[in-house]
N, CA, C and O atoms as CSV, one atom per row, in Angstrom:
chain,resi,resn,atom,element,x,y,z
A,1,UNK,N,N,36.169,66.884,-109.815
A,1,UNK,CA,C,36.718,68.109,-109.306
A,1,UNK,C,C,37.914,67.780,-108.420
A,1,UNK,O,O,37.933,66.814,-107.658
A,2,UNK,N,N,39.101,68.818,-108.600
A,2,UNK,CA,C,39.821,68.812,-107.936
A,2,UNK,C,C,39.993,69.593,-106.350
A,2,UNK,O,O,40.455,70.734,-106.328
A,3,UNK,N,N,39.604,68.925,-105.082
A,3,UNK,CA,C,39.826,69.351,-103.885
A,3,UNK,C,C,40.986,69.668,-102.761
A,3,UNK,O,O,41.121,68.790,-101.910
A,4,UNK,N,N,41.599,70.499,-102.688
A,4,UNK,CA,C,42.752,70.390,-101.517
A,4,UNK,C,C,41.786,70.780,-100.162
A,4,UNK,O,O,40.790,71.474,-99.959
A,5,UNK,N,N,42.490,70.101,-99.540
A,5,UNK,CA,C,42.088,70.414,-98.049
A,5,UNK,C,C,43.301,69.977,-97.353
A,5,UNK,O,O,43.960,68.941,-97.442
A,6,UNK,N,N,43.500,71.636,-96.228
A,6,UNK,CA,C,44.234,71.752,-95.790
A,6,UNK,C,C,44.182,71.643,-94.298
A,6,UNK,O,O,43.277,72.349,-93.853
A,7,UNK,N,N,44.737,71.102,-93.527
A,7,UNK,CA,C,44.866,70.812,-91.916
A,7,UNK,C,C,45.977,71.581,-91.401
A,7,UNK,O,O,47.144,71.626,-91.790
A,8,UNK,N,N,45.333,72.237,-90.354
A,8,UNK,CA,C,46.552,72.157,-89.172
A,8,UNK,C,C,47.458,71.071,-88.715
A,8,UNK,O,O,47.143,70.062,-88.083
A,9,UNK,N,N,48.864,71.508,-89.217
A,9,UNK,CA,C,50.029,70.576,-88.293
A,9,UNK,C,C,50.018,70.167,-86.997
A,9,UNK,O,O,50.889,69.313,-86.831
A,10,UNK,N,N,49.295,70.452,-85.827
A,10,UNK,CA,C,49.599,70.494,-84.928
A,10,UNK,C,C,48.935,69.133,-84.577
A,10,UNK,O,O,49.152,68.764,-83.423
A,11,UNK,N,N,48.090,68.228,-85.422
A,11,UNK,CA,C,47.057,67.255,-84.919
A,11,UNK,C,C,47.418,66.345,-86.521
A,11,UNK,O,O,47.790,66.832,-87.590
A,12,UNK,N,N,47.141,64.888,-86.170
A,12,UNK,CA,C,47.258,64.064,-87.353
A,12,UNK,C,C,45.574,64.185,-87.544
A,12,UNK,O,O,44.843,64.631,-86.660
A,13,UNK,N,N,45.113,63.720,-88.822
A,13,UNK,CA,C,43.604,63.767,-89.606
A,13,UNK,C,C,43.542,62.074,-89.998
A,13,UNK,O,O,44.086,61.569,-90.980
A,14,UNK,N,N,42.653,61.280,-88.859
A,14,UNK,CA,C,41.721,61.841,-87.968
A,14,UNK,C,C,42.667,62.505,-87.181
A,14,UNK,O,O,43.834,62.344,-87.538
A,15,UNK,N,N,42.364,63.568,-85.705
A,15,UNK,CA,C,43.060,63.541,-84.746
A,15,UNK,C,C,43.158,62.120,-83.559
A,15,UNK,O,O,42.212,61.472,-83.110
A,16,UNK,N,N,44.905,61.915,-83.227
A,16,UNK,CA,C,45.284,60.602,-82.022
A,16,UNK,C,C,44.509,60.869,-80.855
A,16,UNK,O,O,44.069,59.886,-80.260
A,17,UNK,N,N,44.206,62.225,-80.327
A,17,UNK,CA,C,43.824,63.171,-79.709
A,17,UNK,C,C,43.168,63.889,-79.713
A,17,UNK,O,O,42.437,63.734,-80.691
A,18,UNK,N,N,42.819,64.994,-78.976
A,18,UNK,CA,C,42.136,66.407,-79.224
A,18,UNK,C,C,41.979,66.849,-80.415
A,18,UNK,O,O,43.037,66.664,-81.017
A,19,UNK,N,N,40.978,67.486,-81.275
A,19,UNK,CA,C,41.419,67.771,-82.002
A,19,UNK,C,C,39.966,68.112,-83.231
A,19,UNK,O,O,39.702,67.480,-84.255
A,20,UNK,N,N,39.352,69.138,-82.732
A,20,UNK,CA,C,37.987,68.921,-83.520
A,20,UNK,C,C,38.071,69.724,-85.027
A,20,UNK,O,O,37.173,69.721,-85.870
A,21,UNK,N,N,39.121,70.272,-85.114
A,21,UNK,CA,C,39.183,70.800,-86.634
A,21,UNK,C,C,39.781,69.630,-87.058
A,21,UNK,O,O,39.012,69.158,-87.896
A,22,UNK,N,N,40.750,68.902,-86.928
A,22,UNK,CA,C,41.362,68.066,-87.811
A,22,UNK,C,C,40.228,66.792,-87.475
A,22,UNK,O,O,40.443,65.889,-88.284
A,23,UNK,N,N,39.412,66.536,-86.803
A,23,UNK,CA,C,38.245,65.387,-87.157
A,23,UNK,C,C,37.380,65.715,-88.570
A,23,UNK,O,O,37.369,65.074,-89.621
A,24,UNK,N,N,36.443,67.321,-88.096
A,24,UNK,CA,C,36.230,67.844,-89.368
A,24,UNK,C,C,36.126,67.545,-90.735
A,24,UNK,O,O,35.244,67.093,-91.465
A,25,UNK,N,N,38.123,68.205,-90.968
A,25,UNK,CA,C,38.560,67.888,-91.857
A,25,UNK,C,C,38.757,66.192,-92.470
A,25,UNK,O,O,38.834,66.050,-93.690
A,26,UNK,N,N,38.813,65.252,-91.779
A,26,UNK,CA,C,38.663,63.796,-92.399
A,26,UNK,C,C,37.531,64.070,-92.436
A,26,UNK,O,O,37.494,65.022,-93.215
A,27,UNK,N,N,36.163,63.790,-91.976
A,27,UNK,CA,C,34.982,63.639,-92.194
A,27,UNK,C,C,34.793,64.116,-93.991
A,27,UNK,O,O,34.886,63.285,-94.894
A,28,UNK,N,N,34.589,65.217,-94.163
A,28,UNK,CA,C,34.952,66.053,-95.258
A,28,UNK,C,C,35.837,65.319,-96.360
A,28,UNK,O,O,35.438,65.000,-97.481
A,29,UNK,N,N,36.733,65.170,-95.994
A,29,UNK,CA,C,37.798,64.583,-97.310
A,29,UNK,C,C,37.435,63.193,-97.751
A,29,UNK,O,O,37.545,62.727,-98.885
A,30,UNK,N,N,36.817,62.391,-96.263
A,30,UNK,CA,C,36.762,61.055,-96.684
A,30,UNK,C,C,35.360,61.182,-97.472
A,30,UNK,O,O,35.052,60.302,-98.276
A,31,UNK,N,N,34.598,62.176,-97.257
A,31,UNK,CA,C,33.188,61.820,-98.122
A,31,UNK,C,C,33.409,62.490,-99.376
A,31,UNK,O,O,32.787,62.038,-100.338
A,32,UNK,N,N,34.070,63.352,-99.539
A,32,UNK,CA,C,34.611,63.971,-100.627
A,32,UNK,C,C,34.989,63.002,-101.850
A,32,UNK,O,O,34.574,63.139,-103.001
A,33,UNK,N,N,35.994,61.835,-101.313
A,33,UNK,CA,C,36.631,60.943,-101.790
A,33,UNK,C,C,35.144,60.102,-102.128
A,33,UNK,O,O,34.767,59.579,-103.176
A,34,UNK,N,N,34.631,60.183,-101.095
A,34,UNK,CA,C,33.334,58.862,-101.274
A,34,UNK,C,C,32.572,58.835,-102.610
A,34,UNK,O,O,32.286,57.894,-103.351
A,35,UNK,N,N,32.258,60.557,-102.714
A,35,UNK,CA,C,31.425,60.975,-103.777
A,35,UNK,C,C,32.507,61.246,-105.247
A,35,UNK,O,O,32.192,62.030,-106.142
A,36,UNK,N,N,33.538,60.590,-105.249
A,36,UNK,CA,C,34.291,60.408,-106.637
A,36,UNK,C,C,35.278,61.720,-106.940
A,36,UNK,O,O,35.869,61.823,-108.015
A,37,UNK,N,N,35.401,62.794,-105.784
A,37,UNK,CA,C,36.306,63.922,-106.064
A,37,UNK,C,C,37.717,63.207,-106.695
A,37,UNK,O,O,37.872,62.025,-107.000
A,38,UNK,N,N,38.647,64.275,-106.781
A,38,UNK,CA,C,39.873,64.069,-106.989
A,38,UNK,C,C,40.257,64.970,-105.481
A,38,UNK,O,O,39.766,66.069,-105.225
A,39,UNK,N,N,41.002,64.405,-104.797
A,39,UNK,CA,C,41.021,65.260,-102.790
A,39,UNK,C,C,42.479,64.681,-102.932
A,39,UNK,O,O,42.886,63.565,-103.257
A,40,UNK,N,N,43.229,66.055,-102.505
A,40,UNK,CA,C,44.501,66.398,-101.938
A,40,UNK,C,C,44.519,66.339,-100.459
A,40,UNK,O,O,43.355,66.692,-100.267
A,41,UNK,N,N,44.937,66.173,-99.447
A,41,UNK,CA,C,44.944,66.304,-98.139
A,41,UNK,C,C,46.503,66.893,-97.672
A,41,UNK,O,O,47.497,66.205,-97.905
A,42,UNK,N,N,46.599,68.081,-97.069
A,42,UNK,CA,C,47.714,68.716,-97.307
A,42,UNK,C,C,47.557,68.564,-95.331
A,42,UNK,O,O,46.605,68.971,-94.666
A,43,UNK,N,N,48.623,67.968,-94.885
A,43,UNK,CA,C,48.246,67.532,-93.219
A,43,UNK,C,C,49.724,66.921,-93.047
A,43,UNK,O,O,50.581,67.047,-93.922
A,44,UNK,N,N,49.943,66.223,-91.790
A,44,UNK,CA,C,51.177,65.930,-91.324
A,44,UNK,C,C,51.329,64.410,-91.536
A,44,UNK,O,O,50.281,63.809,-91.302
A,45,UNK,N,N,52.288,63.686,-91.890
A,45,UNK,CA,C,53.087,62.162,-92.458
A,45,UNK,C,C,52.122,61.306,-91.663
A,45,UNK,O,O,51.597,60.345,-92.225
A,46,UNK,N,N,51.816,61.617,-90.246
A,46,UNK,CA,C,51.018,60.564,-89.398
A,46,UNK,C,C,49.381,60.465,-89.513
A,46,UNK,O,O,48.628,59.805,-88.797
A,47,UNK,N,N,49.066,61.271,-90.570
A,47,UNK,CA,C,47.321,61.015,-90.924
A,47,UNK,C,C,47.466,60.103,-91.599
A,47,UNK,O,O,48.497,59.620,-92.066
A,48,UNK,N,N,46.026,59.699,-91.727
A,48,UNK,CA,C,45.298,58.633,-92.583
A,48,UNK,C,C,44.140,59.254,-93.202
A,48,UNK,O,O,43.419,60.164,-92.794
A,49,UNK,N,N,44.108,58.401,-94.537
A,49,UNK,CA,C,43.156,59.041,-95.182
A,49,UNK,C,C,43.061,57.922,-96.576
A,49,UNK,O,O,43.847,57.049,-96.944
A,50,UNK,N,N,41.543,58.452,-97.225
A,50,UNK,CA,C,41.483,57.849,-98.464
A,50,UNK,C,C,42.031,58.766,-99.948
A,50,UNK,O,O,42.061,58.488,-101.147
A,51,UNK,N,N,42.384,59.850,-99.211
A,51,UNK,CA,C,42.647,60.822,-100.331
A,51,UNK,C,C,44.210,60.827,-100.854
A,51,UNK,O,O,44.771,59.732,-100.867
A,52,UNK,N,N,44.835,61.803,-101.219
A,52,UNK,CA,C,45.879,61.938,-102.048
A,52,UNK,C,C,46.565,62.277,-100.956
A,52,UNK,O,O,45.886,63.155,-100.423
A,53,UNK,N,N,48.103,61.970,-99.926
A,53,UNK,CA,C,48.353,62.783,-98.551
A,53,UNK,C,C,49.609,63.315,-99.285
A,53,UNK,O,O,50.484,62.605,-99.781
A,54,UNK,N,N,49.570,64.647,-99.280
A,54,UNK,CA,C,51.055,65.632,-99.130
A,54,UNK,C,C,51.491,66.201,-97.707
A,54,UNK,O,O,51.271,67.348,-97.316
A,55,UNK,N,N,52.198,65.119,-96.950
A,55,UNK,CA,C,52.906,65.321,-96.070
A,55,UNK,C,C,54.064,66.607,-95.742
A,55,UNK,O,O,55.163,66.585,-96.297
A,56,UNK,N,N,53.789,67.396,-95.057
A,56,UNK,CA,C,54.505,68.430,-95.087
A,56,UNK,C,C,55.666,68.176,-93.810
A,56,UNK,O,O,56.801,68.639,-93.930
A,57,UNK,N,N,55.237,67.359,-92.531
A,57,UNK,CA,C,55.856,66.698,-91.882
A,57,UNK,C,C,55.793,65.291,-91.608
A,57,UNK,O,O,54.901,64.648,-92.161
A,58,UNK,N,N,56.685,64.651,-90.760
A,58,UNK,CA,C,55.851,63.518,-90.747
A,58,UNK,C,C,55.290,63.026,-89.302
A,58,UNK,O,O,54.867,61.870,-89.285
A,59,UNK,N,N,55.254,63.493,-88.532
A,59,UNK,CA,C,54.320,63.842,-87.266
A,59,UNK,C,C,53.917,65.076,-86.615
A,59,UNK,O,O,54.626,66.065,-86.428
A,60,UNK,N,N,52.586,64.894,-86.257
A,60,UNK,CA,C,52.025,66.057,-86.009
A,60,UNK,C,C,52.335,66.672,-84.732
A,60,UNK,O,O,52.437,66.033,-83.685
A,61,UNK,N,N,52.512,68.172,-84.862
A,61,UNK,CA,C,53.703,69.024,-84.448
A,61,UNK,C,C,53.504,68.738,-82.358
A,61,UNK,O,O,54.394,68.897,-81.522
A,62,UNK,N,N,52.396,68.404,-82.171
A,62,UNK,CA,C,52.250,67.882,-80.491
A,62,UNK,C,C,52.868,67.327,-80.169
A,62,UNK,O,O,53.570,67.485,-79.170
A,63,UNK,N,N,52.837,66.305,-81.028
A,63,UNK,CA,C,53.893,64.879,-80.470
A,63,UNK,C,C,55.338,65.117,-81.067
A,63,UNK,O,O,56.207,64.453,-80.502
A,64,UNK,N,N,55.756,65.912,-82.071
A,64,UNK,CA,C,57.145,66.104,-82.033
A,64,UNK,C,C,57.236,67.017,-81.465
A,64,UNK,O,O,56.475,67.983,-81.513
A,65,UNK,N,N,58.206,66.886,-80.803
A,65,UNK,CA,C,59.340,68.346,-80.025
A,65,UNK,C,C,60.143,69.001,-80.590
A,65,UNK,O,O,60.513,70.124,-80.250
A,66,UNK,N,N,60.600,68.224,-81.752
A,66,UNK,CA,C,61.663,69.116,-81.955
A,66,UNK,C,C,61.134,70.135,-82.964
A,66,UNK,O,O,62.108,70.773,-83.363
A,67,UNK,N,N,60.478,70.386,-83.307
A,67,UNK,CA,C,60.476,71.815,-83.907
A,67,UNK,C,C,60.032,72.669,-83.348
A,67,UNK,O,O,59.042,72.876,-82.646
A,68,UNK,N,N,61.161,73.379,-83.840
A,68,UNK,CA,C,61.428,74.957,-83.015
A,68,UNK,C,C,60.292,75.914,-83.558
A,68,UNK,O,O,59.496,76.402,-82.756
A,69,UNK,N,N,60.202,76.203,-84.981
A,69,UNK,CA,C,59.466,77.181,-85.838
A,69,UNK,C,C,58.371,76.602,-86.824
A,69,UNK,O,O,58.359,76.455,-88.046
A,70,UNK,N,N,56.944,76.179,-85.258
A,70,UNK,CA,C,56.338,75.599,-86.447
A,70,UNK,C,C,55.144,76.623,-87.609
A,70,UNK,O,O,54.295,76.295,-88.438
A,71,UNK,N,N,55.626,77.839,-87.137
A,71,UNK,CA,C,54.721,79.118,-88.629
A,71,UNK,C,C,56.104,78.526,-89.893
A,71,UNK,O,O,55.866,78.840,-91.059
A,72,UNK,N,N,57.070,77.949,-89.710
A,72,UNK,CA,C,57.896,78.059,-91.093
A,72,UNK,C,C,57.635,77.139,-91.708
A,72,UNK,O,O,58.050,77.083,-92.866
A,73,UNK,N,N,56.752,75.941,-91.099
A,73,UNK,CA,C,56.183,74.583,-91.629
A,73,UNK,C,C,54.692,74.949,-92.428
A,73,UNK,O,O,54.175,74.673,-93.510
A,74,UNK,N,N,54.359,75.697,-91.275
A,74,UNK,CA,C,52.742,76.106,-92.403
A,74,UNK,C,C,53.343,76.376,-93.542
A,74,UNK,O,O,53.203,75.633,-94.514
A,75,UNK,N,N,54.361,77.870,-93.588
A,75,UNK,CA,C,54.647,78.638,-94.883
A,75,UNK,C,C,54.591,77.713,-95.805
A,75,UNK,O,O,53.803,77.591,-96.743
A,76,UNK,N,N,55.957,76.721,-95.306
A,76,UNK,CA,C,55.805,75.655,-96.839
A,76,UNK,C,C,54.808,75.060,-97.150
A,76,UNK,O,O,54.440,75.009,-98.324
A,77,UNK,N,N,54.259,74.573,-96.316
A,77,UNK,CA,C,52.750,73.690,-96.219
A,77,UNK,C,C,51.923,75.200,-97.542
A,77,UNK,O,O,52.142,75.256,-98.752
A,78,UNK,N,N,51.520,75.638,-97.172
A,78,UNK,CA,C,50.985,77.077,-98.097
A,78,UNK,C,C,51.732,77.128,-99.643
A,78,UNK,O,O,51.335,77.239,-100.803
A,79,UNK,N,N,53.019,76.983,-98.969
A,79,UNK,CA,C,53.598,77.161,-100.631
A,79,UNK,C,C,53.323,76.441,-101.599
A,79,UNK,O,O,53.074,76.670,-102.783
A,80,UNK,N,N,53.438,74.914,-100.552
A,80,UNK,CA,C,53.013,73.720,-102.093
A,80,UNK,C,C,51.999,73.731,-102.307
A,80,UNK,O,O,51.616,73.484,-103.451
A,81,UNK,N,N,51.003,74.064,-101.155
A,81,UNK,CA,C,49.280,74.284,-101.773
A,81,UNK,C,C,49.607,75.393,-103.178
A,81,UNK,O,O,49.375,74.841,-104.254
A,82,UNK,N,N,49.967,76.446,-103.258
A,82,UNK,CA,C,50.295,77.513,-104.006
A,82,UNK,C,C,50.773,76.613,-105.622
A,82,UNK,O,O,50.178,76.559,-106.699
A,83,UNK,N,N,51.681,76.189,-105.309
A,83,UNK,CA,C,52.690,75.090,-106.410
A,83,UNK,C,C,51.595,73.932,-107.042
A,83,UNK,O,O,51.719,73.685,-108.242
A,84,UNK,N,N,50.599,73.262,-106.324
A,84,UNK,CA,C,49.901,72.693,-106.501
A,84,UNK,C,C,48.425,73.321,-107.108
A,84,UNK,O,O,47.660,72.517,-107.640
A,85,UNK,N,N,48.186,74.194,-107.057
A,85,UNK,CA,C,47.319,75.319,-107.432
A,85,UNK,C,C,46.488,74.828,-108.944
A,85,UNK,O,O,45.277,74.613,-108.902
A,86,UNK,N,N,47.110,74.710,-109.989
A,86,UNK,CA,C,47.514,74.952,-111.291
A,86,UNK,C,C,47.033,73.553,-111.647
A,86,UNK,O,O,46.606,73.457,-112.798
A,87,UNK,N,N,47.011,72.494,-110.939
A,87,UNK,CA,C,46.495,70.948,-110.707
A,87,UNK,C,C,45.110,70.968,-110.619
A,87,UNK,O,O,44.487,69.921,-110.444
């Protein structure tokens, strides 16, 4: 089976930090992976993981500053889940 799982930008998966949805979410993906899925991980450039990573940024949005508009990062983040859909 094919799995996406999607994270909040605001934390890398595991989280460096705070961060109990994006722990969660690894827990989940990595056993996902364990038990022979096919796992997308749709999260920010600075996670780790055993799964497939589609980086939508490449650090998670705490530790960068510079973005100004981070709802326009989800959108895309959403879109390629959307684009990826059909997979």
């Amino acid at each position: 089976m094919h799995i996406a799982q999607i994270a909040p930008l605001a934390e890398a998966v595991p989280p460096k930090f705070y961060g109990g949805t994006e722990r969660v979410i690894h827990w989940l993906t990595e056993e996902l992976v364990a038990l022979g899925h096919n796992v997308t991980l749709y999260a920010s450039g600075d996670s780790v993981t055993s799964a497939r990573l589609e980086a939508i940024w490449p650090r998670a949005l705490r530790i960068d500053g510079s973005v100004r508009d981070a709802n326009a990062l989800h959108i895309s983040m959403l879109e390629g889940v959307g684009q990826d859909a059909n997979e």
